[in-house]
C-alpha distance (Angstrom), angle and dihedral (degrees) to the residues before:
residue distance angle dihedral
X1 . . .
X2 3.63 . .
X3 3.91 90.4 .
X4 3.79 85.9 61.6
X5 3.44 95.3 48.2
X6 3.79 91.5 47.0
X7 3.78 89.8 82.1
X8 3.92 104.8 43.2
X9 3.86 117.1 113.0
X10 3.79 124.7 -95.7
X11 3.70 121.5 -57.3
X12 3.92 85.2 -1.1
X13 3.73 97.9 134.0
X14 4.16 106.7 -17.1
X15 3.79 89.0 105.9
X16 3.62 93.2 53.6
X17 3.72 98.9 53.2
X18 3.83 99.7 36.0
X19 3.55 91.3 106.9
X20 3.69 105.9 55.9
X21 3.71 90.2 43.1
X22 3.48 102.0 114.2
X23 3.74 90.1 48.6
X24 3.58 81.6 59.6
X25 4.00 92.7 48.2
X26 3.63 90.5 42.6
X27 4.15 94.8 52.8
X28 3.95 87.6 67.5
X29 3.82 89.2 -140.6
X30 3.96 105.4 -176.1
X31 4.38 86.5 -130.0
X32 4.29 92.6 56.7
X33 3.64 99.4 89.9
X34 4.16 87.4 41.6
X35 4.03 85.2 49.1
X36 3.79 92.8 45.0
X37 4.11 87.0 45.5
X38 3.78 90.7 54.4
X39 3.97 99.8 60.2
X40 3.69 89.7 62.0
X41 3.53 103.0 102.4
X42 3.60 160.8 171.2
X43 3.76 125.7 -122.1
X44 4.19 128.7 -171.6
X45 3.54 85.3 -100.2
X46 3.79 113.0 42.1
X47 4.03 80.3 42.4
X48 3.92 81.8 65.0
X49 3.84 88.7 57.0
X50 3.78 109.2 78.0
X51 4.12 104.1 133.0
X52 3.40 138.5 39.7
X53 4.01 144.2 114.5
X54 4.60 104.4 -97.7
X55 3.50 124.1 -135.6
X56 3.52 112.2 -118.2
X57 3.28 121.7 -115.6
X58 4.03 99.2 24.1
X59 3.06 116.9 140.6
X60 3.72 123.2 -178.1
X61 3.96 136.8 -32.2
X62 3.60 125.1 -134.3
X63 3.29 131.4 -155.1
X64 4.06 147.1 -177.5
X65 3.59 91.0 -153.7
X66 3.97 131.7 91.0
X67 4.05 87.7 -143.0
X68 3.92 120.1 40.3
X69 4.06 115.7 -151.1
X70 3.61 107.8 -107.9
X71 3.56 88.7 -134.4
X72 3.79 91.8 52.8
X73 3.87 84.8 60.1
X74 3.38 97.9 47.0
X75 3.90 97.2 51.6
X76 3.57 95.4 51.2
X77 3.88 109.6 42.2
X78 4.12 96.4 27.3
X79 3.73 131.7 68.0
X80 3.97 107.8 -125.9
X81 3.65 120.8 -120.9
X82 4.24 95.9 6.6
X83 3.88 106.8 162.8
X84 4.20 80.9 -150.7
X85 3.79 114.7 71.1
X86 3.60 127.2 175.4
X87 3.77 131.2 -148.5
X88 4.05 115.6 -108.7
X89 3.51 151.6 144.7
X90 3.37 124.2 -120.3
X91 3.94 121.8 -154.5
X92 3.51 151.1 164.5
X93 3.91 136.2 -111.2
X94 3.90 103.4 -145.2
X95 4.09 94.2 -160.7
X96 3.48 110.7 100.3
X97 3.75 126.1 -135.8
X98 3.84 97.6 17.6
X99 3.90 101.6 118.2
């Protein structure tokens, strides 16, 4: 099952199966840390975030919404106007509720 899933969209079934996921965890299938692995992803926008100088110490964003404002990101993980930028890769962890 959870090979299956692994190649579904974003936010395609996470919600549904949040709850029995430490069942899942706790079954020691040889495929969970491939499943987990899959729901980190890329969207349009955090594929349009690929320098910038972090803020230490933050540590995660959440949000409600299936898209996050670019902007949004930018403002809370980078410093504004750093003359030093750094390459990354910005992504998203499609598993709701694990902070």
């Amino acid at each position: 099952m959870l090979d299956f899933l692994s190649g579904y969209r974003l936010d395609h079934h996470s919600r549904e199966i949040n709850d029995i996921l430490p069942e899942i965890v706790n079954t020691q299938l040889p495929n969970v840390g491939s499943y987990f692995e899959s729901r980190i992803r890329q969207t349009e926008e955090t594929k349009r975030i690929n320098a910038g100088l972090l803020i230490n110490g933050e540590l995660g964003l959440a949000s409600s919404k299936l898209t996050i404002d670019q902007e949004e990101i930018k403002k809370v993980f980078f410093q504004q106007d750093a003359k030093l930028v750094n390459d990354i890769k910005c992504e998203v962890l499609d598993i709701p509720k694990v902070h």
